[in-house]
C-alpha positions as semicolon CSV with decimal commas, in nm:
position;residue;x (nm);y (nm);z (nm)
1;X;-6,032;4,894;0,950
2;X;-6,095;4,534;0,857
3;X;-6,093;4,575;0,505
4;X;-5,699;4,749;0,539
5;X;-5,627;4,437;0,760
6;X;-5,717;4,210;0,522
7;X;-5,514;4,402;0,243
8;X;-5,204;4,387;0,436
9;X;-5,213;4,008;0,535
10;X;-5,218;3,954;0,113
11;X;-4,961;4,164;0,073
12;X;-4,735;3,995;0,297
13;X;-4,873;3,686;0,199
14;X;-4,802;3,732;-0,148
15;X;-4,430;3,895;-0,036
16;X;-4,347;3,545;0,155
17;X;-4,502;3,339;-0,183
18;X;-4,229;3,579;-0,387
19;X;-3,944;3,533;-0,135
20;X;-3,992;3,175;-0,109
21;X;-3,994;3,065;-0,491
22;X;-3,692;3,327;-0,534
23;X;-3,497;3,124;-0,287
24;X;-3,628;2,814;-0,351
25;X;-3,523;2,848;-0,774
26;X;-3,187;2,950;-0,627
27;X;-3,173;2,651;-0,420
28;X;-3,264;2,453;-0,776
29;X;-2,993;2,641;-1,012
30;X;-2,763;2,584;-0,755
31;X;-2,794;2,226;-0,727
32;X;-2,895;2,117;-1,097
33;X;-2,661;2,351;-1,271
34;X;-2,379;2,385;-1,042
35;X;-2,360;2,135;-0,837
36;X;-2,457;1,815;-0,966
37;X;-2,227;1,903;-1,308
38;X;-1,932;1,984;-1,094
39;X;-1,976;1,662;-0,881
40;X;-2,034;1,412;-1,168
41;X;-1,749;1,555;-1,367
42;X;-1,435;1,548;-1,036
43;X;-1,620;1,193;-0,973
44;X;-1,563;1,081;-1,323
45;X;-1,151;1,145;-1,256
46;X;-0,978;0,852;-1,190
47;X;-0,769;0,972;-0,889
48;X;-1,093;1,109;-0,707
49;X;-1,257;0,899;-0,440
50;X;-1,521;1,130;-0,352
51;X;-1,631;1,498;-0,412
52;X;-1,868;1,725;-0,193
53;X;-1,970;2,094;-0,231
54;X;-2,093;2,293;0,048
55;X;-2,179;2,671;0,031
56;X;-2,080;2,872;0,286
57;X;-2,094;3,287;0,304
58;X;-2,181;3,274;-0,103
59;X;-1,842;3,070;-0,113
60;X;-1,818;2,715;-0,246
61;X;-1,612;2,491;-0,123
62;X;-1,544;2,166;-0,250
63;X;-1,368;1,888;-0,077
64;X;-1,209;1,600;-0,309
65;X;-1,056;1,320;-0,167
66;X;-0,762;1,149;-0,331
67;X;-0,739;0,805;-0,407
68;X;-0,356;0,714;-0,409
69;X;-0,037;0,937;-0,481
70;X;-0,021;1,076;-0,796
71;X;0,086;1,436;-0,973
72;X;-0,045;1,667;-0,737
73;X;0,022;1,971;-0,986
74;X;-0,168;1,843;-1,240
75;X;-0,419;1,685;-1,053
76;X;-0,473;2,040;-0,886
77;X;-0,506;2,197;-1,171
78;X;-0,741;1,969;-1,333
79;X;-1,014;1,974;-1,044
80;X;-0,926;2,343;-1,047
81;X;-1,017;2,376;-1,445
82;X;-1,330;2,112;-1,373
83;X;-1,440;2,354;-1,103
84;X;-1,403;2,665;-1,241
85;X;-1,596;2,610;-1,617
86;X;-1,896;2,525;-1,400
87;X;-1,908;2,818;-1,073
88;X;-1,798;3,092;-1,350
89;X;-1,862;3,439;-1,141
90;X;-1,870;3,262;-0,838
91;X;-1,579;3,238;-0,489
92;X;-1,492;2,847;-0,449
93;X;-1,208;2,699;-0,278
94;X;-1,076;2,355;-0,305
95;X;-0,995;2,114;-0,031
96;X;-0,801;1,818;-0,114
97;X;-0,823;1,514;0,164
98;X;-0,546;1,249;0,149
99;X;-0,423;1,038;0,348
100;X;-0,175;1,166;0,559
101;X;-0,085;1,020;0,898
102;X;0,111;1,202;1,191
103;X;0,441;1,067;1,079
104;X;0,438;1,265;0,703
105;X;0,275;1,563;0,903
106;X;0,567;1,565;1,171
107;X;0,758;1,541;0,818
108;X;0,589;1,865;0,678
109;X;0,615;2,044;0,986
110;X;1,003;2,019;1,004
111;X;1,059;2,122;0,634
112;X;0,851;2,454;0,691
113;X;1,076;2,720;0,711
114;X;1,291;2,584;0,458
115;X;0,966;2,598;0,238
116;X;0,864;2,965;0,311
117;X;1,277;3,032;0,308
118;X;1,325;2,891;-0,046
119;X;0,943;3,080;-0,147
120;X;1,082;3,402;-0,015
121;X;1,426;3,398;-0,169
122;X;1,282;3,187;-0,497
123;X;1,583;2,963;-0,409
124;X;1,377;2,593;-0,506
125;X;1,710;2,394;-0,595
126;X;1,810;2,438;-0,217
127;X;1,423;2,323;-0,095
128;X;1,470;2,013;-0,348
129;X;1,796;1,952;-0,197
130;X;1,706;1,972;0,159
131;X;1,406;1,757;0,100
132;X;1,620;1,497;-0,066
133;X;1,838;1,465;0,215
134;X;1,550;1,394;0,473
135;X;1,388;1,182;0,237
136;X;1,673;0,967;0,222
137;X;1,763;0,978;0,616
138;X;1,380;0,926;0,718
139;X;1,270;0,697;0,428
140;X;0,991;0,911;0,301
141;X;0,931;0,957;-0,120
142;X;0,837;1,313;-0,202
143;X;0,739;1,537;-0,491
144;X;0,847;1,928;-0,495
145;X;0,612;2,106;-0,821
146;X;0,616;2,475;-0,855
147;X;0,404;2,675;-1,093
148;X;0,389;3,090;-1,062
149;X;0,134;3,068;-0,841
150;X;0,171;2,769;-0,593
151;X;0,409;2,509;-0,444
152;X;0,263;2,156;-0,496
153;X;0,397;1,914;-0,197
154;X;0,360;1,524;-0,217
155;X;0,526;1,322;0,083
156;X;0,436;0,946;0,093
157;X;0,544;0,599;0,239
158;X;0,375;0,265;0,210
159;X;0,014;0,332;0,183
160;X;0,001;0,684;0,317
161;X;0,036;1,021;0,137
162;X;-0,009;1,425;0,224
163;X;-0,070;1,691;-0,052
164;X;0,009;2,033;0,021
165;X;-0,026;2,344;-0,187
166;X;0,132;2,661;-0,066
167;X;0,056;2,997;-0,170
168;X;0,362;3,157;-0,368
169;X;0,222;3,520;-0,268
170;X;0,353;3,701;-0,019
171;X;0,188;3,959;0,210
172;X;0,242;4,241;-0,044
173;X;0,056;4,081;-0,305
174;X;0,313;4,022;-0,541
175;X;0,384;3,652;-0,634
176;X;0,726;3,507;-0,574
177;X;0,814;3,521;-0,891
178;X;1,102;3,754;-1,024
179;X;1,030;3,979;-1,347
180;X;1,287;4,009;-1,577
């Protein structure tokens, strides 16, 4: 009976030896040749503050915070590009902190229906238009970018600035975009 004992203890032994270098090399590749690429490159851009990746649910999500106001399209879509040619195969999203405050929120908030309004009618020139006029009555700069995928949103005064990117898909899948 001893002997069988003995036989199973190595066998789980040598099961919890297996388990743990599996997860600990996963731990590795994750860090030295996902990671650490993806951070030193979004780093190395000179609108990005600071960069962290956390893996949640086999997701990664990376947080970038923004320096000043810039071109939030292209800025997207070049931490988008960054990201992606290193987590090929994998889920990530991307989190971009600025530097809003409550007033450009409170800004934001009040322009929301006319943002999903002009999204679900693809009717921009009317969005640009509305956001012109409360630009000019609250004293706010903004930046209205539209690609076939997203709306890119930029509101800033003095030293403070909010990025938003909205979804252009709506709940049937299909983008916003008309086919001709």
């Amino acid at each position: 009976m001893q002997k069988n004992e003995f036989k199973i203890g190595l066998v789980l032994l040598a099961l919890l030896i297996v388990l743990g270098a599996l997860v600990g090399g996963q731990k590795l590749y994750n860090t030295n040749l996902i990671e650490k690429p993806v951070l030193k490159e979004l780093r190395a851009l000179s609108y990005v503050e600071n960069a962290k990746i956390n893996k949640a649910d086999n997701v990664y999500q990376i947080k970038v915070d923004i320096s000043q106001p810039g071109n939030l399209k292209n800025e997207y879509n070049e931490i988008d590009k960054t990201v992606a040619d290193h987590i090929k195969g994998h889920q990530y999203e991307i989190e971009l902190v600025d530097k809003r405050d409550e007033n450009l929120q409170n800004e934001l908030q009040s322009m929301e229906l006319a943002i999903y309004e002009a999204i679900a009618r693809d009717n921009f020139l009317v969005l640009e238009q509305r956001f012109a006029d409360k630009a000019e009555r609250d004293h706010f700069n903004y930046l209205l970018q539209i690609d076939e995928q997203k709306l890119y949103v930029r509101l800033s005064r003095s030293d403070r600035f909010l990025y938003e990117i909205i979804e252009r898909v709506d709940t049937n899948g299909s983008s916003g975009v008309k086919e001709e």
